[in-house]
C-alpha positions in Angstrom: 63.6 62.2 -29.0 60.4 61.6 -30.8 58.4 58.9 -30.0 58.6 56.3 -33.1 55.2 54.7 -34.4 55.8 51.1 -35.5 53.0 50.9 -38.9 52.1 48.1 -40.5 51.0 48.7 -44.3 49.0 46.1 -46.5 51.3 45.2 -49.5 49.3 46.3 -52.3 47.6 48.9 -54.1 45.7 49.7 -50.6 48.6 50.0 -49.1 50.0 52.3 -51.5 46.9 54.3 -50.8 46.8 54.2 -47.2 50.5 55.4 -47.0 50.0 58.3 -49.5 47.3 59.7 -46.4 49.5 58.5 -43.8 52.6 61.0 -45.3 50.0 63.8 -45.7 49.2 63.6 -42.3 52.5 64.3 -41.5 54.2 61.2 -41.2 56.7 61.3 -44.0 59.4 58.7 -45.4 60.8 59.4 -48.2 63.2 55.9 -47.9 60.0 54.3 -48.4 59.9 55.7 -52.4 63.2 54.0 -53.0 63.5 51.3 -55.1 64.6 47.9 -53.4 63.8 44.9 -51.9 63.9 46.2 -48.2 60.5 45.6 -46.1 61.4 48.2 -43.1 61.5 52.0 -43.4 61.9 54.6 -41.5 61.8 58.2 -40.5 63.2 59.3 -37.2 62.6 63.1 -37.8 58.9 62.4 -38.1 58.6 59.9 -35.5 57.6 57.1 -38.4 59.2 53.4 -39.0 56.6 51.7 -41.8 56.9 48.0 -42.9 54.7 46.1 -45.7 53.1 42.8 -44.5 50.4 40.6 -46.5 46.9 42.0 -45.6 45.4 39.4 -43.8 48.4 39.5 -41.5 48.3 43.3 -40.0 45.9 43.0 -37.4 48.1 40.1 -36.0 51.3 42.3 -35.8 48.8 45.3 -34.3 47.4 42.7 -31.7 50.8 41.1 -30.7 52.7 45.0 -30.4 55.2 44.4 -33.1 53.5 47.3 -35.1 51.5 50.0 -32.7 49.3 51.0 -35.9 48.3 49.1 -38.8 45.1 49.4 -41.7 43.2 45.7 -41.8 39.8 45.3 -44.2 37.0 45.0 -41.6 36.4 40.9 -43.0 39.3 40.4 -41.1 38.3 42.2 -38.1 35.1 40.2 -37.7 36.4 36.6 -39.1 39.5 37.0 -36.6 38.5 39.4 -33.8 41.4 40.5 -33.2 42.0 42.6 -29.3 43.1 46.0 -30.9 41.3 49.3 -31.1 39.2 50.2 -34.4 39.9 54.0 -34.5 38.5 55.1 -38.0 37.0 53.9 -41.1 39.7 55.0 -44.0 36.4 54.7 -46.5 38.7 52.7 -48.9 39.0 49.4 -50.5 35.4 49.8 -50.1 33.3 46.6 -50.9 30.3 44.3 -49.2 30.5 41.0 -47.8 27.7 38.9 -49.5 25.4 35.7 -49.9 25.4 34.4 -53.6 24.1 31.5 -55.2 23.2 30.4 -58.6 20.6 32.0 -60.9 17.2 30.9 -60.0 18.2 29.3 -56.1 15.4 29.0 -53.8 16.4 27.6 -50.0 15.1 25.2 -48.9 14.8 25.7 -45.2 13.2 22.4 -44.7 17.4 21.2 -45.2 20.4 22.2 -44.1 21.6 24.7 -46.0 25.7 24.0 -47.3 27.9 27.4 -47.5 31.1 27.3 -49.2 33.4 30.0 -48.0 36.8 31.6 -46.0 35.0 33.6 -43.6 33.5 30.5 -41.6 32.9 33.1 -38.6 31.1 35.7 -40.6 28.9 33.0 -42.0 28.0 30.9 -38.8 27.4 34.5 -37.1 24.8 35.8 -40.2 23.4 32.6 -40.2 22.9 31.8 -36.6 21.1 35.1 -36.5 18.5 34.2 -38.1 18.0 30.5 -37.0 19.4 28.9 -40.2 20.9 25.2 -39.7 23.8 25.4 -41.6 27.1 23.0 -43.0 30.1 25.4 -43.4 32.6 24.4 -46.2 35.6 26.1 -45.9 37.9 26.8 -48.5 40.5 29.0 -49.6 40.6 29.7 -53.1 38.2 30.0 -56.4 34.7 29.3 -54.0 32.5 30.5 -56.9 33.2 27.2 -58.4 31.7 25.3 -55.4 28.0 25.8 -56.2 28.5 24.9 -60.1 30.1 21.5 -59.2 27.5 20.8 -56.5 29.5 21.1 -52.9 27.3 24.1 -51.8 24.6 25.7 -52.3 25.8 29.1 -51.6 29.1 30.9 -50.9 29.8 34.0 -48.4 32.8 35.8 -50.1 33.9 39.4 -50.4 31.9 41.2 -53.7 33.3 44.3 -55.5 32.5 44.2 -58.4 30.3 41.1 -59.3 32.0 39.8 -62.4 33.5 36.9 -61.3 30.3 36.0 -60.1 28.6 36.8 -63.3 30.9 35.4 -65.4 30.0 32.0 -63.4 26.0 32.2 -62.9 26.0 33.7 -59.8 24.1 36.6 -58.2 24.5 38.3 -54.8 21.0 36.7 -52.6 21.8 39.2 -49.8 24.7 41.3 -48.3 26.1 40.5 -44.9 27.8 43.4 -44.4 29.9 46.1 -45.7 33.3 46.3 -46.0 36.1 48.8 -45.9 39.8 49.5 -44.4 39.9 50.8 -41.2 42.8 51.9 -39.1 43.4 50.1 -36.4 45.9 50.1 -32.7 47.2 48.2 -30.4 45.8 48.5 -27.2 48.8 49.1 -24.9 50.5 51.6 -27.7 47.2 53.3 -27.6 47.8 54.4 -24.2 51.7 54.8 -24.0 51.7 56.5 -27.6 48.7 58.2 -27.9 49.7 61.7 -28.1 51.1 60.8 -31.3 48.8 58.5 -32.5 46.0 61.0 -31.7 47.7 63.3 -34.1 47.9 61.0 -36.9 44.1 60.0 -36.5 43.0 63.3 -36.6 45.4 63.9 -39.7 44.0 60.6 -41.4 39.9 61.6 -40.5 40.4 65.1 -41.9 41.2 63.4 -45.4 37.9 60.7 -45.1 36.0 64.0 -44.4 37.6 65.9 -47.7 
């Protein structure tokens, strides 16, 4: 019997992307194409069981064993540090992690600097690198709006394209880091499994190289 991988897929138009490579490197299911309502679906001829899951929410299912593979943004990776293996950078969803502010903001660095954002870790971490006292806001929605009513001076979010911020009078200061889906494991499926999740990383990295 073939040994089934348990994959967690981001609900989404990543996800949609990341299981079109997934099938192409040889890990098929074609009750996954079906329309319905179902979340689980799988493939015992090629070894494959998927299931969709919110985004931020795969690297939990990867860290805990319920899913042996799964494909997490690397902002999550480094707000949640998660204990799973990072086995290869899918080059999608592709975007930067990034200090903005309003037009025309100089710091101050005489006083405390006040960052609005969801990615608290990130922050403290870019920040604390260079020295900078810092007061975290965190929030979870619409944080371009926190500089323009005065509750920070800056926000950390994730940039793609930059209009939102445009359309609000803000302009990226300086990126943090850059940002992409990578393909994570779990660490005991990595050994018990890893003949066949060896074949699907090599199958996945020959399509980031194409």
């Amino acid at each position: 019997m073939k040994t089934m991988l348990n994959i967690a897929l981001p609900k989404g138009r990543l996800g949609e992307k990341v299981l079109a490579r997934f099938e192409k490197a040889g890990f098929p299911c074609p009750a996954i194409h079906e329309t319905n309502r179902k979340l689980i679906f799988e493939n015992p001829e090629a070894g494959v069981r998927y299931f969709w899951v919110k985004p931020s929410d795969v690297a939990i299912y990867v860290e805990r064993g319920a899913a042996d593979i799964g494909v997490a943004g690397k902002d999550i990776l480094l707000e949640y540090r998660p204990d799973v293996y990072e086995l290869l950078d899918l080059k999608l969803g592709i975007c930067r992690m990034a200090v903005a502010a309003p037009k025309g903001f100089r710091d101050d660095p005489r006083r405390t600097l006040r960052v609005a954002t969801k990615f608290a870790r990130i922050a403290g971490d870019h920040y604390a690198a260079r020295g900078r006292d810092i007061d975290i806001i965190h929030l979870n929605g619409s944080i371009e709006i926190a500089p323009i009513l005065g509750l920070s001076d800056v926000i950390v979010d994730i940039v793609e394209t930059g209009t939102t911020l445009k359309e609000n009078d803000l302009e990226v200061v300086e990126t943090v880091v850059p940002i992409s889906a990578r393909l994570i494991a779990n660490k005991a499926a990595g050994k018990f499994k890893a003949e066949a999740i060896d074949a699907l990383v090599r199958g996945m990295a020959q399509q980031t190289e194409d």
